[in-house]
C-alpha positions in Angstrom: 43.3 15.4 -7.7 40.1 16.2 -5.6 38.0 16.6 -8.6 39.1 13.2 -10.3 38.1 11.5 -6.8 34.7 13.1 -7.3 34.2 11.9 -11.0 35.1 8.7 -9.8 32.4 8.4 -7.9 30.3 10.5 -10.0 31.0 7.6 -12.7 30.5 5.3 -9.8 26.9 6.5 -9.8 26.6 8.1 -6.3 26.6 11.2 -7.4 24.4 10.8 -10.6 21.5 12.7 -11.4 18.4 11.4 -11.8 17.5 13.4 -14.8 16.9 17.5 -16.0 14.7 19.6 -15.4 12.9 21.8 -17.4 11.2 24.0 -15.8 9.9 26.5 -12.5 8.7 24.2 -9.3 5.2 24.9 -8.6 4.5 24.6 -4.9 3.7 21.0 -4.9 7.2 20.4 -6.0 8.3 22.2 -2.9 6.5 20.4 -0.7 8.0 17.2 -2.1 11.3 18.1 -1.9 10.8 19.8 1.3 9.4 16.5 3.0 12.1 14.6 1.6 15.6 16.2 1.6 17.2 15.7 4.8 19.3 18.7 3.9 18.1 22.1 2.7 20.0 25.2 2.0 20.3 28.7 0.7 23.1 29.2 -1.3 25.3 30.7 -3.6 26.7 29.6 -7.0 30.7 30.2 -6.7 31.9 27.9 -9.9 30.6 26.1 -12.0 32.2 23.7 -14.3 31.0 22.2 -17.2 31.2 18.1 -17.7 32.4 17.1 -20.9 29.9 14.0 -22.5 32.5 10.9 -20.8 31.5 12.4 -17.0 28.4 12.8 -18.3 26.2 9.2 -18.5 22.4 9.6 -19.0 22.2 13.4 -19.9 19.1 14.4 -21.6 19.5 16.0 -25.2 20.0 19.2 -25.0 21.2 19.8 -21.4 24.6 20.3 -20.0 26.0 19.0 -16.9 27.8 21.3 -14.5 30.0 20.4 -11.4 28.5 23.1 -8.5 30.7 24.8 -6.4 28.6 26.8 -3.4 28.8 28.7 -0.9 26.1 28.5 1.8 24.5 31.6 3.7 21.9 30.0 5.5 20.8 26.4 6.4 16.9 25.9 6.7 17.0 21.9 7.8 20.3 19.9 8.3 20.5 16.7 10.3 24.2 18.0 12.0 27.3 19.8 10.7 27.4 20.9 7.5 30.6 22.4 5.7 29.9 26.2 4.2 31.4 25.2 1.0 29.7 22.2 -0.9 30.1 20.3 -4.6 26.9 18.9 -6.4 26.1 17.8 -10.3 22.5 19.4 -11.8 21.9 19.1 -15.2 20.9 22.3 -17.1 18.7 23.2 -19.8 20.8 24.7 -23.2 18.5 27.4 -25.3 18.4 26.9 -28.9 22.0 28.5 -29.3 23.4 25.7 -26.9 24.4 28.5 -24.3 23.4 27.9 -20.6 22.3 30.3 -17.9 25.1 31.8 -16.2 25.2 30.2 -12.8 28.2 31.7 -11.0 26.8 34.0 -8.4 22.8 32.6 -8.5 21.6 32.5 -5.4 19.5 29.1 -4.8 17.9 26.7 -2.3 19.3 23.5 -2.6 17.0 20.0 -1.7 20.0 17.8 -0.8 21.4 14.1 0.4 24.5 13.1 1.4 27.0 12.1 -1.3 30.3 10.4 -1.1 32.2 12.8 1.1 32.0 15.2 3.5 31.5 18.3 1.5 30.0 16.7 -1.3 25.7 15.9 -2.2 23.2 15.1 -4.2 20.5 17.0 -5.1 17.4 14.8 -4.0 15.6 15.4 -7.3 16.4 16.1 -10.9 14.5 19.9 -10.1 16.1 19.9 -6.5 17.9 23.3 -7.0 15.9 26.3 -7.0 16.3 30.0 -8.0 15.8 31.4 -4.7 13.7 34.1 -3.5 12.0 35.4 -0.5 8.4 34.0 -1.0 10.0 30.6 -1.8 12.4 30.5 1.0 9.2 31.6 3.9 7.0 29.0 1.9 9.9 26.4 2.4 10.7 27.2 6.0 6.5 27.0 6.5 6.1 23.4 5.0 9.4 22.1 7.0 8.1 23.6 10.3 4.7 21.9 9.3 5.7 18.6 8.6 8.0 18.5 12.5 5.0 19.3 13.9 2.7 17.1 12.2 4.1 13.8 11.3 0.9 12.1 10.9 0.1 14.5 7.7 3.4 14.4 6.2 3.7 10.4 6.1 -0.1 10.3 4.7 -0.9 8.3 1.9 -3.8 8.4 0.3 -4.9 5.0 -1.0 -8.3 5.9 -1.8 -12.4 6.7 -0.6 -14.4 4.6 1.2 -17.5 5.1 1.7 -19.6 8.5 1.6 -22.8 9.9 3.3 -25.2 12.1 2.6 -27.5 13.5 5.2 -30.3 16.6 4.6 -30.5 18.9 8.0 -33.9 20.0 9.2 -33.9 23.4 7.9 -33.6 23.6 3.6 -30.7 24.3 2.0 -28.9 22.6 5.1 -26.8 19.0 4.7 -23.9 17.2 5.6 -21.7 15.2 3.7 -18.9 12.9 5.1 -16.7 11.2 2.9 -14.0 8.2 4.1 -10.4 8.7 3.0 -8.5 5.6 3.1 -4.8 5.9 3.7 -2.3 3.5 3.7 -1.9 3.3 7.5 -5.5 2.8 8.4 -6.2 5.9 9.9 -9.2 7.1 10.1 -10.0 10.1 8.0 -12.6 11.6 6.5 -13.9 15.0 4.7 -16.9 16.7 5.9 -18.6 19.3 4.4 -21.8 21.4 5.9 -24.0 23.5 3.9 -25.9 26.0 6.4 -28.7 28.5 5.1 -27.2 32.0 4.7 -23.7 30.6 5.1 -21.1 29.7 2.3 -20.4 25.8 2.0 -17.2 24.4 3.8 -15.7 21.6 3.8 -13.0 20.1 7.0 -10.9 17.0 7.5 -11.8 14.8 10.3 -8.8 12.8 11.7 -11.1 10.4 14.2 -14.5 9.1 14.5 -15.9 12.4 15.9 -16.9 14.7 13.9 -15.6 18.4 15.2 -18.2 20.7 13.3 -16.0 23.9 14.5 -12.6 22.2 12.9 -10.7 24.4 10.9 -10.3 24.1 7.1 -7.3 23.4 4.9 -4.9 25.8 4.8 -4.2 26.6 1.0 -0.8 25.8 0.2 -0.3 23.6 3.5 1.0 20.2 4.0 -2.0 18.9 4.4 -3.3 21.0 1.2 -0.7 18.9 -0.6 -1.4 15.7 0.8 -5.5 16.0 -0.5 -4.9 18.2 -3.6 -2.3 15.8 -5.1 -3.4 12.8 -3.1 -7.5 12.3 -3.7 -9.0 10.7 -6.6 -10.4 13.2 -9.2 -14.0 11.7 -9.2 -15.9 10.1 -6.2 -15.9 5.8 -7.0 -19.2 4.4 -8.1 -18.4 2.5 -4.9 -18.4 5.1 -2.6 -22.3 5.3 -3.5 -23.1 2.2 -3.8 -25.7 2.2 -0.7 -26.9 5.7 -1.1 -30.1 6.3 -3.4 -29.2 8.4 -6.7 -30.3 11.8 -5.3 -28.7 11.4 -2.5 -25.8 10.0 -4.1 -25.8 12.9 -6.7 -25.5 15.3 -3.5 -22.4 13.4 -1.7 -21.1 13.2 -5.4 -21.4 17.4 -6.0 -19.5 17.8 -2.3 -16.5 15.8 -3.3 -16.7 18.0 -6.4 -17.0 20.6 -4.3 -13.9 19.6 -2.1 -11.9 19.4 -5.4 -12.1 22.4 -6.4 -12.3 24.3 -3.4 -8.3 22.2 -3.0 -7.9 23.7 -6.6 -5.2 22.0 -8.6 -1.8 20.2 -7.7 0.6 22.4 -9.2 2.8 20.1 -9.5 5.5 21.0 -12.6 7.3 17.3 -11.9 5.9 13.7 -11.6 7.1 12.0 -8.8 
């Protein structure tokens, strides 16, 4: 009786999944699905039960839907109670044999949201449960602790760049560089980045109209990492320029280039 109530809603689309996924999260997946589940969890995999196509709607070709039965260990970020046994849907990948990973006994971290009863959820996103491990679950807790603490950078969105400068310093070899990041909220943000003779360029985030030339750099693999590395435009606009001559121009251009790829890539494995 309890599971035809869950298929029922599961056919109801509460419970449906958005799609499969295919393959590891890279740690801008994380951070997406750390900033928006309001439930995260280690756990382990205690049945698992196969859908047949009917209770399935929307499955990808070649992937198999299970109903998950788990058993948590460890809660990371819940918004009150939460049972220690839980049911969920995912969608798994088949190999060329049709045969699916063995599930029963994985230990994962699940990215969750409420579903239609107490002990049953959703995973937030189609890759929302990952094989677990030490390195992801410290990463995880990092990011979450992060984005409590700063709520300003993990409701930033980029929108675009305003307007860059370029100024040379008195000594050669030394310049600044400020670049305007607009955001959706108006705030006022910018990147800076100071070449110094004998010193390695760097490159810091101003959050106001003062300039802190001390400010510490972006983290790798921080929230705010995320927010620039997935979030800025791959080139400096023609606009941005647009007042500067081309030399200096060219300059401001080469430290936004300079920014990117000090960020390096979003590895991201999943569009949002």
């Amino acid at each position: 009786m309890r599971l035809w109530a869950f298929f029922t809603i599961l056919l109801s689309g509460t419970l449906f999944p958005f799609a499969a996924a295919t393959a590891e999260p890279g740690r801008a997946d994380l951070v997406a699905l750390t900033t928006e589940a309001p439930l995260i969890v280690r756990a382990e995999v205690t049945k698992s039960t196969r859908l047949s196509e009917k209770l399935s709607p929307g499955l990808a070709p070649g992937f198999r839907r299970f109903l998950i039965e788990a058993e948590i260990s460890n809660v990371l970020i819940a918004p009150g109670f939460v049972p220690k046994n839980i049911e969920y849907l995912v969608d798994i990948g088949a190999d060329p044999r049709g045969k699916t990973p063995r599930l029963k006994g994985l230990p994962v971290l699940l990215f969750l949201a409420p579903g239609g009863r107490e002990a049953q959820f959703q995973l937030v996103r189609p890759w929302a449960q990952v094989d677990w491990s030490t390195e992801r679950d410290a990463y995880v807790r990092a990011v979450a602790a992060e984005a409590v603490a700063s709520p300003d950078v993990r409701d930033m969105e980029i929108s675009g760049l305003g307007q860059a400068f370029h100024v040379p310093g008195s000594l050669p070899g030394e310049s600044e560089s400020q670049i305007f990041i607009q955001t959706k909220s108006g705030d006022p943000m910018s990147l800076v980045v100071l070449s110094r003779p004998g010193q390695p360029k760097a490159f810091s985030v101003a959050t106001g109209d003062i300039i802190d030339d001390a400010a510490a750099g972006v983290k790798d693999g921080s929230l705010l990492w995320y927010q620039l590395a997935c979030g800025l435009p791959r080139s400096l606009p023609a606009s941005s320029t647009s007042t500067l001559d081309s030399e200096t121009a060219a300059s401001a251009t080469a430290d936004y280039r300079f920014v990117l790829d000090s960020l390096g890539p979003c590895d991201r494995a999943y569009s949002e």
